[in-house]
C-alpha positions as CSV (number, residue, x, y, z in Angstrom):
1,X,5.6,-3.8,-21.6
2,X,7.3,-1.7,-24.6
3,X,4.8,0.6,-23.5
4,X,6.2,1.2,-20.2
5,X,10.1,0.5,-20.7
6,X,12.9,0.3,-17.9
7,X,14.3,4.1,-17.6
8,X,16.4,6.1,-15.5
9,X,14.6,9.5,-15.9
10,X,10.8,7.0,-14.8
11,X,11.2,5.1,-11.7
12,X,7.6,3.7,-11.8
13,X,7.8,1.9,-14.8
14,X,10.5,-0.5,-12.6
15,X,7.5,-0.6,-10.1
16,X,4.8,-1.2,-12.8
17,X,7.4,-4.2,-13.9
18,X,8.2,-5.4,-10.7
19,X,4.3,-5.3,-9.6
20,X,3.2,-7.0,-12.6
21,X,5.7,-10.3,-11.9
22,X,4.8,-10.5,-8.3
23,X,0.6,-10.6,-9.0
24,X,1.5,-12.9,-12.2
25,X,3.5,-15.0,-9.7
26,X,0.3,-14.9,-7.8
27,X,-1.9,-16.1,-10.3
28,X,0.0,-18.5,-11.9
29,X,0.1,-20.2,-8.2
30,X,-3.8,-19.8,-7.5
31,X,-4.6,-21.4,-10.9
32,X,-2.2,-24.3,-10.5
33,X,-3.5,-25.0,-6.9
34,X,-7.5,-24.9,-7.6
35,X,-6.9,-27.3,-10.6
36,X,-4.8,-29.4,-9.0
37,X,-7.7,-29.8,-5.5
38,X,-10.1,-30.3,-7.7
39,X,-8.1,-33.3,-9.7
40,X,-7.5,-34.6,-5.7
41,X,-11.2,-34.5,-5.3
42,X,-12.1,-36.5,-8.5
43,X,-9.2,-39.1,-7.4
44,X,-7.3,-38.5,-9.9
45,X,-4.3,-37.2,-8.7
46,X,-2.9,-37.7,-5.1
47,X,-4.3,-35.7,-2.0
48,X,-1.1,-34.3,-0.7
49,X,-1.5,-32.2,2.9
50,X,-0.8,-29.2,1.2
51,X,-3.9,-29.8,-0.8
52,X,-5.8,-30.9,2.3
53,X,-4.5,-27.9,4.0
54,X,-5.3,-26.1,0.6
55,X,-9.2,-27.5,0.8
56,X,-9.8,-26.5,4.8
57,X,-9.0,-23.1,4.2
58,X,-11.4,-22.7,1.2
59,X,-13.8,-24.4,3.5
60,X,-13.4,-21.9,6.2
61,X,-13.3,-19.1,3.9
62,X,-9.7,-18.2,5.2
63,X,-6.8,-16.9,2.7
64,X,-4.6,-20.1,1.6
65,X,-1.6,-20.9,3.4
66,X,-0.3,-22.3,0.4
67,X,-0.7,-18.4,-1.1
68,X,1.2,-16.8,1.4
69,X,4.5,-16.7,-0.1
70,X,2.9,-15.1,-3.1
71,X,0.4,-13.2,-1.9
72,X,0.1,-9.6,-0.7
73,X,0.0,-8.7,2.8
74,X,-3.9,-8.7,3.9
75,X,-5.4,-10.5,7.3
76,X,-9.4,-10.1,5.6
77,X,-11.3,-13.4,5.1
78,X,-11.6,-15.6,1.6
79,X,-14.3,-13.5,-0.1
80,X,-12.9,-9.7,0.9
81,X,-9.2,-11.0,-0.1
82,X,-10.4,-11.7,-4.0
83,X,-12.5,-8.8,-4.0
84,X,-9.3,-6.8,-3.2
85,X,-7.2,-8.7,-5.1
86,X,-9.7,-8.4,-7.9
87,X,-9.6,-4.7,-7.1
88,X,-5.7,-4.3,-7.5
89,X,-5.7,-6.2,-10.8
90,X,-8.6,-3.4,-12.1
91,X,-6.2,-0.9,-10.5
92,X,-2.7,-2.0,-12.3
93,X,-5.1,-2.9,-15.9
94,X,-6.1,0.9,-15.7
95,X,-2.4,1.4,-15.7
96,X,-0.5,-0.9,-18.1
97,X,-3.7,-0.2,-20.7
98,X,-4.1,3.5,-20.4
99,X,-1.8,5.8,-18.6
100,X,-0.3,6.0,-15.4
101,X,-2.9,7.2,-12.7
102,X,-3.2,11.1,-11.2
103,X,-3.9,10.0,-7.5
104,X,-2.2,6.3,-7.0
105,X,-3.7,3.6,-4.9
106,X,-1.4,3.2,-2.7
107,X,-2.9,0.3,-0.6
108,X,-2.7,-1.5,-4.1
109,X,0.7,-2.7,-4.0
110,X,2.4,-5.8,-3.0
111,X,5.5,-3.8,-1.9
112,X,4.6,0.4,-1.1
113,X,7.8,1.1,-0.4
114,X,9.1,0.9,-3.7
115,X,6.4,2.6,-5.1
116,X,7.5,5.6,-2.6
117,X,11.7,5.1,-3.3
118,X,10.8,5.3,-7.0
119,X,8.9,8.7,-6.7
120,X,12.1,9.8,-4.8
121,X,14.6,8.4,-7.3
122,X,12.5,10.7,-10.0
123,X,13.3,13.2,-8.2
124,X,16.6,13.0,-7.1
125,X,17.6,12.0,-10.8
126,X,15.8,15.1,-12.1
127,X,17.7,17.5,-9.7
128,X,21.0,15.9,-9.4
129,X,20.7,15.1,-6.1
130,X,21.6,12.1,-3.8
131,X,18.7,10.2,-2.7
132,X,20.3,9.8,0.9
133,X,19.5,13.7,1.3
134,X,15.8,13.5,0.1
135,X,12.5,12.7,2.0
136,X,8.8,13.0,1.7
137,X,6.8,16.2,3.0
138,X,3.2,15.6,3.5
139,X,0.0,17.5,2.3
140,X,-3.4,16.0,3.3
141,X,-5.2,18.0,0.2
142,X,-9.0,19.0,0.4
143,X,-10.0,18.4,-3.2
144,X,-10.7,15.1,-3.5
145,X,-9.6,12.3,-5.9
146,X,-11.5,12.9,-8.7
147,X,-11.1,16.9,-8.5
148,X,-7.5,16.0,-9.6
149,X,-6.5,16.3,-13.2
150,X,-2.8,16.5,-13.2
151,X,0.3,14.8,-11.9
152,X,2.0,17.1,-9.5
153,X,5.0,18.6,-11.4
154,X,7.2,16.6,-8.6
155,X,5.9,13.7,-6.1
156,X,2.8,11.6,-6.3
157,X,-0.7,12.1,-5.1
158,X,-2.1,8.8,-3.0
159,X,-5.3,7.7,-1.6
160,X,-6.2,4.6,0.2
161,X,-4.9,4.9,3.5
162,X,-7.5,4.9,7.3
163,X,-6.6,6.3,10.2
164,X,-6.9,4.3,13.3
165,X,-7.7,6.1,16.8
166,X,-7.8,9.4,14.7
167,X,-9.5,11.3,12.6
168,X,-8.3,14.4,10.1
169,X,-10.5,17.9,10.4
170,X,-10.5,19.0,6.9
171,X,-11.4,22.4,8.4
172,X,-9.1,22.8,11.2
173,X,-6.4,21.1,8.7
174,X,-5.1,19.0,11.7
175,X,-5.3,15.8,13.8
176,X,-8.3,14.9,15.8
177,X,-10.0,12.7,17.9
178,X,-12.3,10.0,16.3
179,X,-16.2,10.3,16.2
180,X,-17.6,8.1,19.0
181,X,-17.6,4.2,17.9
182,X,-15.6,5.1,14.4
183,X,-12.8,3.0,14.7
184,X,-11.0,4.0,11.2
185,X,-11.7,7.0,9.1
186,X,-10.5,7.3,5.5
187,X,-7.7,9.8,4.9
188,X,-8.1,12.0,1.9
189,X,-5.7,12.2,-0.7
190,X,-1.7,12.8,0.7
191,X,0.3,14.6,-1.7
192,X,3.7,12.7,-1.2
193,X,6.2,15.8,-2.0
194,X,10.3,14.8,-2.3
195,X,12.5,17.6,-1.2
196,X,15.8,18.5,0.2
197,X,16.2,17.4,3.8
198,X,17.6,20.6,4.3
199,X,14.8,22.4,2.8
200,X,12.0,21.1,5.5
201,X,10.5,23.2,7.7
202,X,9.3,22.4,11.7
203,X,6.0,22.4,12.4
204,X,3.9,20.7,15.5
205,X,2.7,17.5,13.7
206,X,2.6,13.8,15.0
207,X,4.9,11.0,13.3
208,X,2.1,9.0,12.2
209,X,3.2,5.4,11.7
210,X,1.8,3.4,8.6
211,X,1.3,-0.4,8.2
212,X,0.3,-2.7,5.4
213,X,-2.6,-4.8,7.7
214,X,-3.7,-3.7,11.4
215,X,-1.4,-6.3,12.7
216,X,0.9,-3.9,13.8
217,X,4.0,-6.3,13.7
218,X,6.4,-7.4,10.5
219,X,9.6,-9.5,9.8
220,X,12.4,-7.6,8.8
221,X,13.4,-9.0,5.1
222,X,16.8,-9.8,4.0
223,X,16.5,-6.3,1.6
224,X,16.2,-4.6,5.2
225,X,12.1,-3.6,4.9
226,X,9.5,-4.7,7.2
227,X,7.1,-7.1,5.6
228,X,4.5,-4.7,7.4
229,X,5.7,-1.1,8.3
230,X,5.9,1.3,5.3
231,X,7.0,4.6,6.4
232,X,6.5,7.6,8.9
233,X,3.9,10.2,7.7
234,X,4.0,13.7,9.2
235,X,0.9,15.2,10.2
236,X,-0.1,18.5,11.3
237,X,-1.5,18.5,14.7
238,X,-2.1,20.7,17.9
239,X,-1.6,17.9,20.2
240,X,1.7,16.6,21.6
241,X,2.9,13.6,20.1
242,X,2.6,11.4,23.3
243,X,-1.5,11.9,23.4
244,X,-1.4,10.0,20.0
245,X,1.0,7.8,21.1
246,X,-0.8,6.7,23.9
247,X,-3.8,6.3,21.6
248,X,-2.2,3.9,19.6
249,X,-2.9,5.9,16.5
250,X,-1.6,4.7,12.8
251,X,-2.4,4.6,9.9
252,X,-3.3,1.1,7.7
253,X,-3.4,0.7,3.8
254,X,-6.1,-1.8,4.7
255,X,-9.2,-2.8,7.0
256,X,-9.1,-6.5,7.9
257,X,-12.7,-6.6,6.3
């Protein structure tokens, strides 16, 4: 990690760190766990329950219980879970072996909102100002990931996220309703912009909640996070806020397949 050392003036190289231990705690877990069923199998070690408990979810195709300390928030079955676990690993490799990404995966991390309070620490850092008076504007951009060649000078550009009950009109540059029997629609990239709280400027949008799974209910960890809700995103719409409540629309990093 020389490469990517622990600075004050670059937040995400803490995350990068911090990422990196958690999917290595990850591994090191899954490795230990398959050779150690498969020794149970052959008789030679002890069948303990968590091993039997281990060996019916593989069965059923379901993620683990044995994981879920380690793992990442995700409610998809066996074979989608290491796909996008695979997936993150590709994501993070890109990273640590080339340079940081233009448009971040957001729905890659184990813990989002530190990826988001280290974006706002650059900034607040760079300008001198206290973190407690900074938040995140939202653009929804048109061009799309791969049109983008350059960090934004301040910020991060994300992709990754669906919209459930909703739908963004690139043309109209505001909230919709869905197409009939689309349940989730892909957001395009959101410019995540820090800026003065004192600086933002009103405009009709909906407070557009966002979750790590679709199961729209987290514990609240001893560092005061939800283990599911990430943050309120502001988007632009023409509708008052309690049609989309009454929707039920949010936003997921994830579909549960």
């Amino acid at each position: 990690m020389l490469k990517y050392p622990v600075s004050r003036t670059e937040s995400m190289n803490t995350v990068l760190h911090q990422e990196l231990f958690k999917f290595n705690g990850l591994i090191e877990l899954a490795k230990k766990s398959l050779t150690s069923i498969k020794k149970a199998v052959k008789g030679l070690v002890v069948m303990s329950k968590d091993l039997d408990g281990l060996g019916s979810n593989l069965f059923f195709g379901q993620i683990p219980l044995m994981w879920k300390s380690k793992t990442f928030a995700c409610l998809m079955p066996l074979g989608s879970y290491i796909n996008n676990f695979l997936e993150r690993l590709k994501f993070f490799g890109g990273w640590l072996e080339d340079l940081p990404p233009v448009v971040f995966w957001i729905s890659g991390f184990f813990f989002p909102p530190a990826f988001l309070t280290g974006s706002k620490q650059n900034y607040s850092r760079k300008y001198n100002v206290a973190i407690d008076l900074v938040d995140f504007e939202f653009e929804l951009m048109n061009e799309r990931g791969d049109e983008l060649k350059k960090k934004p000078v301040d910020g991060v550009y994300t992709h990754g996220l669906f919209i459930e009950a909703a739908r963004w009109d690139r043309e109209k540059r505001v909230l919709v309703e869905s197409e009939p029997k689309v349940l989730f629609s892909l957001t395009p990239v959101i410019f995540f912009k820090p800026q003065r709280l004192d600086e933002f400027i009103e405009y009709a949008n909906y407070n557009c909640p966002v979750y790590k799974t679709s199961d729209r209910r987290g514990i609240l960890a001893t560092t005061g996070h939800s283990t599911n809700f990430v943050l309120f995103i502001r988007v632009p719409s023409d509708k008052a806020e309690t049609h989309w409540v009454q929707r039920g629309c949010a936003m997921i990093t994830q579909l549960d397949d």
